[in-house]
C-alpha positions in Angstrom: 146.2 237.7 -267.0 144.3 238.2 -270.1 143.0 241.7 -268.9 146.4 242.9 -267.4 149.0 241.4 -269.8 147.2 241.0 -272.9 144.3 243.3 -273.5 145.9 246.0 -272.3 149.0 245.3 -274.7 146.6 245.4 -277.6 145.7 241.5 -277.9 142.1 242.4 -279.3 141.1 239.1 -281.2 138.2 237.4 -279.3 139.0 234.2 -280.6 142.9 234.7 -279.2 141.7 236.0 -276.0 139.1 233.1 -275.7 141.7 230.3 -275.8 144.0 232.1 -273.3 141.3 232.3 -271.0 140.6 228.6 -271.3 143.6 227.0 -271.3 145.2 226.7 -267.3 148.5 227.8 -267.7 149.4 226.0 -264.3 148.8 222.5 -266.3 151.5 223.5 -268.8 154.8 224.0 -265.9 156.7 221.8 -263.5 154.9 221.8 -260.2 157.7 224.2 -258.2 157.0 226.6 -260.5 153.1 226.7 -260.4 152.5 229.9 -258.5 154.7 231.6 -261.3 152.5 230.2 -264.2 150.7 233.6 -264.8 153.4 235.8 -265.0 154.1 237.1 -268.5 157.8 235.9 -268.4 159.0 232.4 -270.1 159.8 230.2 -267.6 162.0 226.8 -268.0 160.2 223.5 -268.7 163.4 221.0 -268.9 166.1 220.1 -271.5 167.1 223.5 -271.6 164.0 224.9 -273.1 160.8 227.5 -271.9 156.9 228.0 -272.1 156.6 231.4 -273.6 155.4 234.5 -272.0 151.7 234.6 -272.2 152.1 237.8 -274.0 154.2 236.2 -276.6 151.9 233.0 -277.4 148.7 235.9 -277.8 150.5 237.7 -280.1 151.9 235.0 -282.5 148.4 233.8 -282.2 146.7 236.7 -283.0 149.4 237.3 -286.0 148.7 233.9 -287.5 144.9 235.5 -287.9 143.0 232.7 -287.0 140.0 230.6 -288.0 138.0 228.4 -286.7 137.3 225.9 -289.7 141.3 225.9 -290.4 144.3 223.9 -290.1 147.5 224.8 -288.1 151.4 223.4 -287.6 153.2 224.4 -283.9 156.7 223.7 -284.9 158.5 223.1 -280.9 155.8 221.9 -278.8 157.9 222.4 -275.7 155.4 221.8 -272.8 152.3 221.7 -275.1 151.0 225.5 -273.7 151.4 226.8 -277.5 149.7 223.4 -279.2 146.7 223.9 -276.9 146.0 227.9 -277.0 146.0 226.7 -280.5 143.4 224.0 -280.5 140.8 226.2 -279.0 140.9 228.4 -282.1 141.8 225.5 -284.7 139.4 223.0 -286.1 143.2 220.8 -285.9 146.5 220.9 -284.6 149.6 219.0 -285.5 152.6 219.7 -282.9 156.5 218.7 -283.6 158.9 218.5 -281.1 162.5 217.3 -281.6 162.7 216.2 -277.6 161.0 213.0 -277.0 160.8 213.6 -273.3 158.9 216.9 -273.8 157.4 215.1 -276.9 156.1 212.6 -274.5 155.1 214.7 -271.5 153.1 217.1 -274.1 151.0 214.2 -275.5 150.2 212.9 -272.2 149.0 216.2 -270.8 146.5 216.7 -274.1 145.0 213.2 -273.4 144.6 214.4 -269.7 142.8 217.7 -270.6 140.9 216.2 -273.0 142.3 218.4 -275.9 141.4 215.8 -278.8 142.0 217.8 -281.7 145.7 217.5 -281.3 148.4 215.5 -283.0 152.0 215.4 -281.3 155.3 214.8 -283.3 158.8 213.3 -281.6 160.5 214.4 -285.0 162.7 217.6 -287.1 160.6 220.6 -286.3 162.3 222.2 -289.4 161.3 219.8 -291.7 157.6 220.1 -290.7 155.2 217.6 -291.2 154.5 217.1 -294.9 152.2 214.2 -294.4 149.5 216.7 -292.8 150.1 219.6 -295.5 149.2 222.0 -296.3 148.6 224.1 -293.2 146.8 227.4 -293.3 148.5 228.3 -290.3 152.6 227.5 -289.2 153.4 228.8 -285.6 157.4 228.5 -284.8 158.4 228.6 -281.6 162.6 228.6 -282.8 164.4 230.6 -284.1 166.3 229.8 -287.2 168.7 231.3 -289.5 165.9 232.0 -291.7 162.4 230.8 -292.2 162.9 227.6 -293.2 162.1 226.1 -296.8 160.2 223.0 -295.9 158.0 225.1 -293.7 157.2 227.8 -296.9 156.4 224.6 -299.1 154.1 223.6 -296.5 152.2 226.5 -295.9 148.7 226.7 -298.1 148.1 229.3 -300.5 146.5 232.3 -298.6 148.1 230.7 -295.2 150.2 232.6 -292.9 153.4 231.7 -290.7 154.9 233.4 -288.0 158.4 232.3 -287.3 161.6 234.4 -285.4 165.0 234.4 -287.2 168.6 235.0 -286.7 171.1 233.9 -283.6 170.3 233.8 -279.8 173.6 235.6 -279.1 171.4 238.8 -279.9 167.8 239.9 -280.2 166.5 237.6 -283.1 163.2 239.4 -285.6 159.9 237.9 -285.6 158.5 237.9 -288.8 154.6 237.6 -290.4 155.0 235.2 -293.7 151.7 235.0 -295.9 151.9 232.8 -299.4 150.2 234.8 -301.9 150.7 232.4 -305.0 152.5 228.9 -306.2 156.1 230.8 -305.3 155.0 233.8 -304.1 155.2 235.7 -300.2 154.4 238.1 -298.8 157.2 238.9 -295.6 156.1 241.4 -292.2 158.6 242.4 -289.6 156.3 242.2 -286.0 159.5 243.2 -284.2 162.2 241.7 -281.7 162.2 238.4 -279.7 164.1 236.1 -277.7 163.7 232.6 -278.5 165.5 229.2 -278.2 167.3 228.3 -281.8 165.4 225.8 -283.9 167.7 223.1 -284.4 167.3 220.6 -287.0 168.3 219.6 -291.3 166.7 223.3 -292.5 167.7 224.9 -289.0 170.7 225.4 -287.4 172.9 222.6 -288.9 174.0 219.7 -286.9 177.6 219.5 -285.5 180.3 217.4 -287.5 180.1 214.1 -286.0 176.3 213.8 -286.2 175.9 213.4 -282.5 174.1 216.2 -281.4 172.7 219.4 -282.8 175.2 222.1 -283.1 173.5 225.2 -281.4 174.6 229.0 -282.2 176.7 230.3 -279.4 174.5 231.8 -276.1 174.7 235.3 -274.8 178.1 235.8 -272.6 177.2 235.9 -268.6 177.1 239.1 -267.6 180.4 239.9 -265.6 179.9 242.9 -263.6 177.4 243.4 -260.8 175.9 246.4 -262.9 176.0 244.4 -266.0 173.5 241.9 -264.0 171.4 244.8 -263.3 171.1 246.1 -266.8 170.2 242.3 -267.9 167.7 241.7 -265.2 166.1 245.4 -265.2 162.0 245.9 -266.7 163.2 249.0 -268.2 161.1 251.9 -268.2 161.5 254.5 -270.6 158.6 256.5 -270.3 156.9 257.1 -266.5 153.7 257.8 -267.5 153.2 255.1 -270.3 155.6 252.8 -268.6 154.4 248.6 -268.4 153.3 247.6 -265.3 151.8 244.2 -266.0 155.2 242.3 -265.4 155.2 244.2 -261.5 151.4 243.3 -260.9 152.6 240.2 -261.5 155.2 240.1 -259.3 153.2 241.7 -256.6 150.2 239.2 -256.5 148.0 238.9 -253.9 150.1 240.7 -251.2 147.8 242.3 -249.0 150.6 244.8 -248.2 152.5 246.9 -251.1 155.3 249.6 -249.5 156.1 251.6 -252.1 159.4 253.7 -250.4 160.9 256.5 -251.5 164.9 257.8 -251.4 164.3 261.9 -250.4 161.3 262.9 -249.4 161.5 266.3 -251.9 161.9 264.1 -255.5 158.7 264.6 -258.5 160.2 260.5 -260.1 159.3 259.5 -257.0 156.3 260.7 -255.8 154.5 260.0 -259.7 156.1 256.4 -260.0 154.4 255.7 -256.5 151.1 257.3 -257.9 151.3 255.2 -260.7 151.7 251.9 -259.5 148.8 253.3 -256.4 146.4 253.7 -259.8 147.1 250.0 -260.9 146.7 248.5 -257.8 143.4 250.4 -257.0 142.2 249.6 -260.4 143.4 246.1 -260.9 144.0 244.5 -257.6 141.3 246.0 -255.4 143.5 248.1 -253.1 141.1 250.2 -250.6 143.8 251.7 -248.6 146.6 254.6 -249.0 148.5 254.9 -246.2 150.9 257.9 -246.0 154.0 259.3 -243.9 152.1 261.9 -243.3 149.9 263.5 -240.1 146.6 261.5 -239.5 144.9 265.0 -238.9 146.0 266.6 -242.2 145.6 262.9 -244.4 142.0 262.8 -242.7 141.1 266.3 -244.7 142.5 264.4 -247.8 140.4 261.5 -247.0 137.3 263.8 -246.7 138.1 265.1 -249.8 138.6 261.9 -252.1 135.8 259.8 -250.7 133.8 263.1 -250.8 132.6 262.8 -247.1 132.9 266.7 -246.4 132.0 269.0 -248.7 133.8 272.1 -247.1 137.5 269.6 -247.4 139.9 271.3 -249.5 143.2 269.6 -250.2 145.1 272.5 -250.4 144.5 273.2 -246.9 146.3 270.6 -245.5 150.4 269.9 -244.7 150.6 273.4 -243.6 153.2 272.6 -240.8 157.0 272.0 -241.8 157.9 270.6 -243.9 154.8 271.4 -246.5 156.2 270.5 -249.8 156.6 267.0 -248.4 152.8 266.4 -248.8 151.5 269.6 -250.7 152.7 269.4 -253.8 151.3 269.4 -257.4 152.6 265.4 -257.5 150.5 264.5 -255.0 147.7 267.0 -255.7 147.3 265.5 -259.3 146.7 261.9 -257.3 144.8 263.4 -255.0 142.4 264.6 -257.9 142.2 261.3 -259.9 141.4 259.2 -256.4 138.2 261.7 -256.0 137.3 261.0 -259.3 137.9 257.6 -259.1 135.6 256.9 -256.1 132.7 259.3 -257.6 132.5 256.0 -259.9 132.4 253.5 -256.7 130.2 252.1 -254.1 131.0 253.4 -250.1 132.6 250.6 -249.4 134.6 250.2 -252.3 136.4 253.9 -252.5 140.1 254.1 -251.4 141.0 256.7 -248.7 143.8 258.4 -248.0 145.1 257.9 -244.2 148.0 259.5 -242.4 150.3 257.2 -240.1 152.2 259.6 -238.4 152.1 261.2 -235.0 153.4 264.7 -234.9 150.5 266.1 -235.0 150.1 266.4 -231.2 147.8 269.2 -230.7 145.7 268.6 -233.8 144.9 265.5 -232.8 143.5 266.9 -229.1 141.3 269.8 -230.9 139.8 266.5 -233.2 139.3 264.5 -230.2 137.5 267.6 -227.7 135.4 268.5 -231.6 134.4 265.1 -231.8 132.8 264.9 -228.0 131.9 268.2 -227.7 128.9 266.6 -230.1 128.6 262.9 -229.1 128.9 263.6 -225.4 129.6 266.9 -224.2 130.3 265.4 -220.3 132.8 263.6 -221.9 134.4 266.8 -223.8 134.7 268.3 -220.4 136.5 265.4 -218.8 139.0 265.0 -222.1 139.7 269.2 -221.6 141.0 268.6 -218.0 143.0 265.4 -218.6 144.8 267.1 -221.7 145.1 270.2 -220.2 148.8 269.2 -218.5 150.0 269.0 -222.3 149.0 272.7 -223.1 151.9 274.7 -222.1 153.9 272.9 -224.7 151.3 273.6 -227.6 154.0 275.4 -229.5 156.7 273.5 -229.0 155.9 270.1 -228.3 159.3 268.3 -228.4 159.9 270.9 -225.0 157.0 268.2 -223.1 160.0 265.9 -222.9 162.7 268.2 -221.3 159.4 268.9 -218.9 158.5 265.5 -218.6 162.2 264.1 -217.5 161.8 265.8 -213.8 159.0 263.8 -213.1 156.5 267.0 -212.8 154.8 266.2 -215.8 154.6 262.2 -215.7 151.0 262.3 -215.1 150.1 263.1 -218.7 151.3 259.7 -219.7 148.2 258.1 -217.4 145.6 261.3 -218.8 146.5 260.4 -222.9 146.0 256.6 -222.0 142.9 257.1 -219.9 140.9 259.1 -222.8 141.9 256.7 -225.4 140.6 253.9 -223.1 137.6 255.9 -222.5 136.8 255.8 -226.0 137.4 252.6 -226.8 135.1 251.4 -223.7 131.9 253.6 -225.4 133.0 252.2 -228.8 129.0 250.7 -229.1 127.5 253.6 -228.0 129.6 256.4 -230.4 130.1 254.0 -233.0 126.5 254.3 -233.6 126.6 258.3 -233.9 129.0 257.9 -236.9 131.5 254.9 -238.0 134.0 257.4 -239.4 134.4 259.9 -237.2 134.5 257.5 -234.7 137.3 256.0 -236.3 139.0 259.4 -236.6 138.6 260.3 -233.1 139.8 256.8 -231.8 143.0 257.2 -233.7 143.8 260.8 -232.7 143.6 259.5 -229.0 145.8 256.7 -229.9 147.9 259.2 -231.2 148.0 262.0 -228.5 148.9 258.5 -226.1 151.8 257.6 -228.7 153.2 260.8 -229.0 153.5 262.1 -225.8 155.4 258.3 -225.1 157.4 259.5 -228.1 158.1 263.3 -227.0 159.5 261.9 -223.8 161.5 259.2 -224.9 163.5 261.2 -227.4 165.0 262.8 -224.3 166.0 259.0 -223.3 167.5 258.2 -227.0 166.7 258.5 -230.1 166.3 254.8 -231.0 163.8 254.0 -228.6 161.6 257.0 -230.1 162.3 255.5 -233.7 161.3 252.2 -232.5 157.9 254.1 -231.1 157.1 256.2 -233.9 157.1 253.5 -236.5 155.7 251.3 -234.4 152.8 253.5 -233.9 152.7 253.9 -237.7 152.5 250.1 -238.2 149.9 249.9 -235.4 148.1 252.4 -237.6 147.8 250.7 -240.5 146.4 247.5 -238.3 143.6 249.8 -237.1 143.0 251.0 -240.2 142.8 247.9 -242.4 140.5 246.2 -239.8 138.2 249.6 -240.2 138.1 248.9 -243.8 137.0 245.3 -243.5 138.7 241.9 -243.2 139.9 242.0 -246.4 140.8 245.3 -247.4 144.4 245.6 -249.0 147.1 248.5 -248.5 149.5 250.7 -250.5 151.8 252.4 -248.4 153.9 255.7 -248.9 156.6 256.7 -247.0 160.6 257.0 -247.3 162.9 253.9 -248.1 164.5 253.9 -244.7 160.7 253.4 -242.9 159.2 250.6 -245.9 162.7 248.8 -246.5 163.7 245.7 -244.0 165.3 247.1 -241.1 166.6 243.8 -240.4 168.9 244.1 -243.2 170.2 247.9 -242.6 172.5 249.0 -239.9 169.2 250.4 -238.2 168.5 246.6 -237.3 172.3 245.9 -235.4 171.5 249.1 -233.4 167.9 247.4 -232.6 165.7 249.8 -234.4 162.7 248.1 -236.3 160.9 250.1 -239.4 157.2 249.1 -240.8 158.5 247.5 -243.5 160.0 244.8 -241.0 156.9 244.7 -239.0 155.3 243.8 -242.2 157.3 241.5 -243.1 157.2 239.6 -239.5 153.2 240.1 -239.6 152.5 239.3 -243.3 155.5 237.3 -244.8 155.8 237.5 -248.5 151.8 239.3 -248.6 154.0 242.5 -248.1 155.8 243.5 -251.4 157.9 246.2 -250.2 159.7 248.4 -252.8 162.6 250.4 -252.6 163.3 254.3 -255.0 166.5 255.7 -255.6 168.4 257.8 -258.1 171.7 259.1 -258.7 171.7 262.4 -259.4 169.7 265.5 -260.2 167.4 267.9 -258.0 165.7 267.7 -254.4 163.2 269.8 -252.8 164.5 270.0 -248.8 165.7 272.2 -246.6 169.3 273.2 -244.7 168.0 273.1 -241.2 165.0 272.1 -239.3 162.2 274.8 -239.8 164.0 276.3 -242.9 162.8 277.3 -245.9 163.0 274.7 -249.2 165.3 275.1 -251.4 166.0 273.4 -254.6 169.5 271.1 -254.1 171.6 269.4 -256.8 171.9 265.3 -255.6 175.3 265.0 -255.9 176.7 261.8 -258.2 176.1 258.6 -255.8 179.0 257.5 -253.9 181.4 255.0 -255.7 180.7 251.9 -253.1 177.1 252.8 -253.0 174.0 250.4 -254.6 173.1 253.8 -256.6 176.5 253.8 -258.1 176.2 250.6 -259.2 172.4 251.3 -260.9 174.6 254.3 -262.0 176.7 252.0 -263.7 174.1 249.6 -265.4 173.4 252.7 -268.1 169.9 251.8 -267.6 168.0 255.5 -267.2 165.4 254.0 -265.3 163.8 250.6 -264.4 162.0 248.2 -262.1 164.3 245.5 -260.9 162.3 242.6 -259.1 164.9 240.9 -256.5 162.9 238.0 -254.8 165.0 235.0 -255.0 162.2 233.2 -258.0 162.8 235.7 -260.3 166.5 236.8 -259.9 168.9 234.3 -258.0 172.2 235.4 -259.2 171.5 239.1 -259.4 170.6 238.7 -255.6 173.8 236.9 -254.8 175.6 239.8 -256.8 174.2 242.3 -254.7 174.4 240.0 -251.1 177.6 242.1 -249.6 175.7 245.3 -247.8 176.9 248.4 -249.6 176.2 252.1 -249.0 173.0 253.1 -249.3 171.8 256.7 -249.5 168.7 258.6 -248.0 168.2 262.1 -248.5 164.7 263.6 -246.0 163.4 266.7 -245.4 166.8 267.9 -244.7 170.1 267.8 -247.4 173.5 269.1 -246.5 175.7 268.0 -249.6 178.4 269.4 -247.7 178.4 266.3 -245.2 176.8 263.8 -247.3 178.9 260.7 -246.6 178.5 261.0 -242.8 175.0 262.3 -243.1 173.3 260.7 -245.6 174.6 256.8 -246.1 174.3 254.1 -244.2 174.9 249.9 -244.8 172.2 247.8 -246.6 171.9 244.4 -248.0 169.6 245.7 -250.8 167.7 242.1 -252.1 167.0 241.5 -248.2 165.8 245.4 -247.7 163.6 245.3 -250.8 161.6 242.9 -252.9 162.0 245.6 -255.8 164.3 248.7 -256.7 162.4 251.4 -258.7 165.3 253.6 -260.5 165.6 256.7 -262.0 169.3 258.0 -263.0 168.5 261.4 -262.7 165.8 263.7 -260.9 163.8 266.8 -260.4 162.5 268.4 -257.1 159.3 268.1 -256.6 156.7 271.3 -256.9 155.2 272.7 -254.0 152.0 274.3 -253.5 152.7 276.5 -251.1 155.9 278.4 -248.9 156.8 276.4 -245.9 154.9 277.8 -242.6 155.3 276.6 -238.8 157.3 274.7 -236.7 156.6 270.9 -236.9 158.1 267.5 -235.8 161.6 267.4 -234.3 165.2 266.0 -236.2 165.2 262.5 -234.7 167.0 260.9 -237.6 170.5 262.5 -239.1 168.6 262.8 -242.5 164.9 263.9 -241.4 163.2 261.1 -242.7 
């Protein structure tokens, strides 16, 4: 927390920093809400109130510009977090809280920790406490109509207070108060807040009849489902200095983080996902980058970044249709900082880059037949004549299953699976030539096995050979997190309609699955799957399978679509978390499915209802919706060359 939320938001005093390190944050919230404790949001703590973000009690700590030897006043004790950040840096604390329950529950919790050097108040926060004055530091956790008088009179010469004014109805101004002289301030706008009002005789004035506080009117409800959006939204307003603390916290320890994408041709997309890959490398430990891309062509990148080949040259690779998918200056830029990044790590602690796709048919026989020709050349010859019924097909693989549905060619099925057991049963023995290439070679078997199953069963229908390709892509990532160790953590690119639920798309009523439901069944909530999308703008794709890329306008999102709705939140871009703990009633907003729109390698505007949308429950698809209003294409390194993978999906995803 103190690294991720609070250093890196400028909190620089040691003393400040200290105390947030030592006080558990856990101790300071109801029990249900434990596992939420470190997340810089306020969260509630009973009779309508909240503990502040951790951000927010560092910086009204750090503004009060502590010292050790000196005195301090926390006016709203609340749960008692405040009071006791306080008391590390203090020599004494005096707390007021005009709740006795919370009054109560505080004191009890300071005689638990053991944090002695704190008095607690059931009493008129406004008023202060004059018997203890003068204070040389006032901390208000209310906001009034203005700083109140009591609290000023209070306040030693050469003392500071920190206090937030104005209504809760609208964004309130946290202000920096120093006393200079007898009747003399000094006053410091620090920016705006959101804080409860601070009731009481010199805060907001009780209500006529005495009987309970009168309280400034609260924020209408949002009334529209895009009105929720814009309220719930971490807005972003710059990419590439945008704050990712809140997400990191949101993401926690998931061992799995899909980060999906709504075209596969879109520059937001591709250097959001970078982004986020950075933090969770740097921050979290990630060792893994698992791409929708060829395992032959990622395992050139991987050479590359973890510098295990000195002859690997990104450029080199994603040469088949469609190139600008992978090779592009978005990705090359990443590509650049990961090889940098490891040149700083130990072996096992660099991130690679691994392809979990299986197109690459033929690629994957020339790395397997490389690979024996030098561990065991009688085993080269054996793999040369089992693969050899595949070869007539080399240039048009998708042909193998036309061939394969007369029964001439079934006996390739039995060859593939025989050399990838082969391998597997001298795992010891090649294993101990090289660990990686073994690797490599064990995966491009699995893959000539998996795609000649796929090649064929497109012939049979096209869900079954969804179901096996993404299936193989998820079987994939298994192998390759348990290559990386036990532990080893994965961020996984790849479009939205692959990384979202299927189970709660139309893809899951016609029985396809995607690997973000087979993560979901395998890890639970340790995958944190995230969802792109825009609403208008630019796309790199192409017309027709094999044809050149072209830069598209998106047209405007359709009117019952999810993206209209974002559209309609006049938010240009945000993160918008959508797990039930931090947004209930935007996810019941959003429960009825809804068009959702997925643009691949492929665009025709021309048909892009029937093409191009299909039905989603977005909070049950996603556990986060990155959003962009409007996009640019992404660039590509190179012209598109070759023939590649067939159109099995209406939108070439």
């Amino acid at each position: 927390m103190v690294r991720h939320q609070l250093e890196r938001r400028g909190i620089s005093n040691e003393l400040v920093l200290a105390a947030m390190r030592d006080v558990p944050r856990e101790a300071f919230v109801r029990g249900e809400l434990a596992e939420f404790a470190y997340q810089d949001a306020p969260l509630p703590i009973g009779e309508d109130q909240t503990i502040s973000q951790p951000y927010m009690v560092a910086l009204m700590a750090e503004q009060l510009e502590p010292a050790p030897e000196e005195r301090a006043l926390d006016v709203g004790t609340g749960s008692g977090y405040a009071a006791a950040v306080l008391s590390r840096i203090f020599a004494e604390v005096y707390t007021v809280e005009r709740h006795e329950a919370l009054a109560a529950s505080a004191r009890e919790r300071f005689d638990r920790l053991d944090y002695e050097n704190i008095e607690v108040r059931h009493g008129d926060g406004s008023m202060g406490w004059p018997e203890h004055a003068p204070f040389d530091a006032i901390e208000v956790a209310a906001a009034g109509p203005d700083v109140p008088q009591p609290l000023l009179d209070q306040l030693a010469v050469g003392g500071r207070l920190v206090a937030p004014t104005g209504p809760v109805s609208r964004a309130q101004e946290l202000k920096r108060i120093r006393r200079v002289g007898e009747d003399t301030y000094e006053e410091e706008d620090l920016g705006r807040v959101r804080f409860v009002p601070l009731v009481g005789e010199s805060g907001w004035a009780p209500s006529g009849d005495g009987a309970a506080p009168e309280t400034p009117p609260a924020p209408p409800e949002p009334e529209t489902v895009p009105e929720r959006i814009a309220v719930n939204a971490d807005r972003v307003d710059d990419l590439s200095t945008a704050d990712l603390d809140a997400l990191l916290s949101r993401i926690g320890d998931a061992r799995i983080v899909c980060l999906g994408e709504a075209t596969h041709g879109t520059s937001e997309f591709y250097r959001m996902r970078a982004r986020i890959t950075r933090a969770l490398i740097e921050e979290k430990g990630f060792t893994v980058v698992a791409a929708e891309a060829d395992w032959p062509d990622a395992a050139q990148v991987n050479a590359y970044v973890r510098s295990l080949d000195r002859s690997a040259v990104p450029e080199r690779a994603f040469t088949r249709f469609p190139t600008w998918m992978w090779a592009n200056e978005e990705v090359l830029e990443f590509i650049d900082w990961l090889r940098e990044y490891n040149a700083t790590q130990p072996r096992d602690q660099q991130a690679g880059f691994y392809g979990l796709d299986l197109y690459s048919l033929y690629t994957s026989i020339e790395a397997v037949l490389e690979y024996l020709d030098e561990v065991d050349p009688a085993a080269a010859a054996v793999a040369r004549q089992r693969y050899g019924c595949l070869s007539p097909w080399e240039h048009d693989p998708a042909a193998y299953g036309r061939a394969a549905l007369t029964g001439q060619y079934h006996e390739c099925a039995d060859e593939a699976v025989a050399m990838l057991n082969d391998l597997l049963d001298k795992r010891l023995q090649y294993r101990g030539e090289d660990g990686e290439r073994f690797l490599d070679a064990v995966q491009n078997a699995r893959l000539v096995a998996d795609a000649e199953e796929y090649y064929r069963a497109m012939y049979y229908g096209a869900h079954n050979s969804w179901n096996l390709r993404d299936q193989h892509m998820f079987d994939t990532l298994q192998e390759v997190l348990d290559g990386r160790g036990g532990d080893a953590k994965a961020v996984v690119w790849a479009h939205n309609s692959h990384l979202g639920n299927a189970a709660a798309t139309e893809m899951g009523a016609r029985g396809q699955h995607n690997v973000g439901q087979l993560c979901r069944d395998a890890y639970g909530d340790a995958a944190y799957l995230i969802g792109f999308g825009t609403d208008r703008g630019t796309v790199a794709a192409a017309s027709e399978w094999g044809g050149p890329m072209e830069v598209k306008d998106v047209r405007p999102a359709h009117e019952d679509s999810y993206e209209r709705l974002c559209h309609e939140s006049e938010v240009p871009s945000f993160l918008l978390p959508l797990r039930p703990a931090h947004a209930p009633e935007l996810r019941d907003a959003l429960a009825d499915a809804r068009l959702e729109r997925a643009i691949g390698v492929i665009y025709r505007p021309e048909t892009e209802l029937r093409s191009h949308y299909f039905q989603a429950r977005l909070p049950q698809q996603f556990d986060e919706y990155v959003w962009f209003d409007e996009t640019e294409a992404v660039t590509p390194l190179t012209s598109d060359a070759g023939a590649g993978m067939p159109d099995t999906f209406p939108f070439g995803v």
